[in-house]
C-alpha positions in Angstrom: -19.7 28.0 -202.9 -21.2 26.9 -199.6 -20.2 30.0 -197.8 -21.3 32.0 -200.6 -25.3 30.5 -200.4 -25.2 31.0 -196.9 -24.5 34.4 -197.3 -27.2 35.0 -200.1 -29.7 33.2 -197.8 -28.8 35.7 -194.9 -29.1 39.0 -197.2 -32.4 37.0 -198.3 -34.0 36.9 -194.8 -33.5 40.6 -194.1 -34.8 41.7 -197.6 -37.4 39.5 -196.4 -37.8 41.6 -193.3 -37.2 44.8 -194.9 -40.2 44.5 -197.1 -42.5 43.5 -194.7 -41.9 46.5 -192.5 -41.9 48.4 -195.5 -45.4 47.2 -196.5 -47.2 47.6 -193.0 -45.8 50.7 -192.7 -47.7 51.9 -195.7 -51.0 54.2 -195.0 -53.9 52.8 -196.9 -56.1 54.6 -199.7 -58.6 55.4 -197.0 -56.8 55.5 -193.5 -56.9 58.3 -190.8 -60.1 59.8 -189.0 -60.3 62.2 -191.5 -62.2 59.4 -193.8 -64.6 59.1 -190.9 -65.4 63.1 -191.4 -65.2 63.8 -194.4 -62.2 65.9 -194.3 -59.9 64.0 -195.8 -58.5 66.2 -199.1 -56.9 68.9 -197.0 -53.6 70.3 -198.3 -51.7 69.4 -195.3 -52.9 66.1 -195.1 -52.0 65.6 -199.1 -48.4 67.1 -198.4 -47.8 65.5 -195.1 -48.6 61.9 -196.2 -47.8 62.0 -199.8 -43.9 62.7 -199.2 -43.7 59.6 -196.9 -46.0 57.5 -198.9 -43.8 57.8 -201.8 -40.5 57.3 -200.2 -42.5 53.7 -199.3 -44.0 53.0 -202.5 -40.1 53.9 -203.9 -38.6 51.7 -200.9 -40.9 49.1 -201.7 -40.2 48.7 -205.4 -36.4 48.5 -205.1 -36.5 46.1 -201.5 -38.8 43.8 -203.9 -35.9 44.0 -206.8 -33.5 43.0 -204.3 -35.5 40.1 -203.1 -36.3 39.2 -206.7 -32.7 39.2 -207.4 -31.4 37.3 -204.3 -34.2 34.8 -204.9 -33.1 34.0 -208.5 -29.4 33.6 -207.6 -29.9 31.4 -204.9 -31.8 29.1 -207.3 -28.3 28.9 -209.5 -26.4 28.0 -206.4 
């Protein structure tokens, strides 16, 4: 059992890690020099950013379920 909270504890620190990253790697609603021109609803600034802002959001979500998880187990052990 001891092993076994030592473990969840471990997995818990990098999902810890993991979502932190995650979340300062995100762009904000109004990032870039584009907001600064005015020129920031281009189509290759939508398609460029959108594909890697949603594999974030999506990366987010399930690193947060993990941590969510982790956190509840190691409150049973």
């Amino acid at each position: 059992m001891n092993v076994l909270r030592y473990v969840l504890i471990g997995f818990e620190v990098l999902a810890s890690v993991a979502l932190i990253v995650v979340v300062l790697l995100q762009s904000g609603k109004e990032s870039g020099l584009g907001v600064l021109s005015g020129n920031n609803d281009s189509y290759l600034s939508k398609s460029k950013s959108g594909s890697l802002d949603k594999v974030l959001a999506s990366a987010t979500k399930w690193i947060a379920l993990v941590w969510g998880l982790l956190t509840l187990s190691l409150s049973l052990f």
